[in-house]
C-alpha positions in Angstrom: -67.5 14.8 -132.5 -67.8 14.9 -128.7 -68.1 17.6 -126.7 -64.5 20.6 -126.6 -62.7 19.0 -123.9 -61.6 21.4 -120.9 -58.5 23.2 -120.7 -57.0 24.5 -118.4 -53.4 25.8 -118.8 -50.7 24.8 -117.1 -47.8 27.4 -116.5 -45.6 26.3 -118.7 -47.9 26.4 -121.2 -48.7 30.1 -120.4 -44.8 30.5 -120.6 -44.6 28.9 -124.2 -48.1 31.2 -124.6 -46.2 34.5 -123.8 -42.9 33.3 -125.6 -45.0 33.2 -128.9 -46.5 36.6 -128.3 -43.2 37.3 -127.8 -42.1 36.3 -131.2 -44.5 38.9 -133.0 -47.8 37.0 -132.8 -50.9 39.0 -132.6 -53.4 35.9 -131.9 -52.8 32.2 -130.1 -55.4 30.0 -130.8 -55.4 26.0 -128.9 -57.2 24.1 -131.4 -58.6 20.2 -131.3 -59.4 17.6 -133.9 -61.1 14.4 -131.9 -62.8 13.0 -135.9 -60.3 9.9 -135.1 -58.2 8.7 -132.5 -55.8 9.8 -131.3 -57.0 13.3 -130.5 -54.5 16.1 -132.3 -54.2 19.2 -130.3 -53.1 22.2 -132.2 -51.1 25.3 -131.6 -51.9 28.5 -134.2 -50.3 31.6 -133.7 -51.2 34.5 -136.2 -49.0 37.5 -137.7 -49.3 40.4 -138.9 -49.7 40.6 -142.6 -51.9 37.3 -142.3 -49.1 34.9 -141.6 -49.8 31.6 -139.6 -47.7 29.3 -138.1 -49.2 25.7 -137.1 -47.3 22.7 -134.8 -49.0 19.7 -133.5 -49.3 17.1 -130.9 -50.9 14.7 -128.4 -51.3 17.1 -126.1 -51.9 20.6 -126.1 -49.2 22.2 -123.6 -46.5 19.8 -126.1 -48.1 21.5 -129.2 -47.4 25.1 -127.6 -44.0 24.1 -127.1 -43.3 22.5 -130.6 -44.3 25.7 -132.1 -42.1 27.8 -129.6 -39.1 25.4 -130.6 -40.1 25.9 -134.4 -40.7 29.9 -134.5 -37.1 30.2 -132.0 -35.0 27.9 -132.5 -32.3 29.2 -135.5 -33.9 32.8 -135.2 -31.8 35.1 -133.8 -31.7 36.6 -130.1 -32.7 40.3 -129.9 -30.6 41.1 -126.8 -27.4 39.5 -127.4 -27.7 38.8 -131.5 -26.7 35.4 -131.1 -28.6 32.4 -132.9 -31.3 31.3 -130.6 -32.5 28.3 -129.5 -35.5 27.3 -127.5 -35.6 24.7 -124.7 -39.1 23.3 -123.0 -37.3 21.7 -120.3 -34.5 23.0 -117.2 -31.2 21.7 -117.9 -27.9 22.6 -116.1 -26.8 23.3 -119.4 -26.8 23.3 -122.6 -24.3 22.4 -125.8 -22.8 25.5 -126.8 -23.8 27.5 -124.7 -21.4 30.7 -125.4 -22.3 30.3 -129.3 -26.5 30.3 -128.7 -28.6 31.9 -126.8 -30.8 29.2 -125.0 -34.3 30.0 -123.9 -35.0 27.6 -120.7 -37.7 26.7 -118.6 -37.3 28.3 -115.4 -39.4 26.2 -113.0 -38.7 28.6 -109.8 -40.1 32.0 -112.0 -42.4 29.8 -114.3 -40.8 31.6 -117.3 -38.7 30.8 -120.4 -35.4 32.7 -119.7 -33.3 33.9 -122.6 -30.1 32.5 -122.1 -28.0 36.5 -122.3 -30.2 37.6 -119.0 -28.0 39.8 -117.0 -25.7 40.7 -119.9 -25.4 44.0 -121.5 -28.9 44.8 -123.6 -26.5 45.6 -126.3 -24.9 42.8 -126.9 -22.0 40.4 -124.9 -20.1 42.4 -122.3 -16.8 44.2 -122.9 -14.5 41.9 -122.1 -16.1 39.4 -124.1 -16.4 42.0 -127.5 -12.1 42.2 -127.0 -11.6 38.7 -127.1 -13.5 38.0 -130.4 -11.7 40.7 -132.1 
């Protein structure tokens, strides 16, 4: 085994870091196995009630993200109640957007955004609650 390589976050790694704390977890752990090549870098995120949830990669900011697509994506958005879904990259947009509420890399704030920003906490706006009825 050599020696634990250095890490040092990038920010959209402390996004994808705060997105899982954001999901319920109490712990993040950034864990490596070098015993073969390739190196695995591994994302660990612990819950209460001791529940763990585990993705991998190549690299560790990638493994952060894989488990923020895994523990979002078909989960369901607290603000708005609409399925979520979790992007790691900016896109103009994204399919469906009225039917999911996309979380996005915003490269300007350094921050995953939910999708429903800047509509009613409660849910879609009122205009929008008339039309589905």
């Amino acid at each position: 085994m050599t020696a634990t390589p250095d890490l040092a976050p990038g920010p959209k790694m402390t996004a994808g870091i705060t997105m899982l704390r954001r999901t319920g977890a109490t712990q993040v752990q950034i864990r490596y196995s070098d015993d073969e090549q390739p190196v695995i870098w591994m994302a660990v995120a612990g819950y209460p009630g001791d529940r763990w949830e585990t993705a991998a990669s190549l690299d560790p900011e990638r493994a952060v993200l894989r488990l923020c697509e895994q523990l979002i994506d078909g989960g369901q958005c607290t603000h708005c109640r609409r399925p979520a879904g979790f992007e790691p990259d900016a896109l103009e947009s994204m399919p469906a957007d009225r039917a999911f509420c996309w979380y996005q890399w915003d490269p300007e704030l350094a921050v995953f955004r939910r999708g429903c920003e800047g509509e009613t906490p409660a849910g879609p706006n009122r205009a929008e609650r008339r039309r589905r009825k």
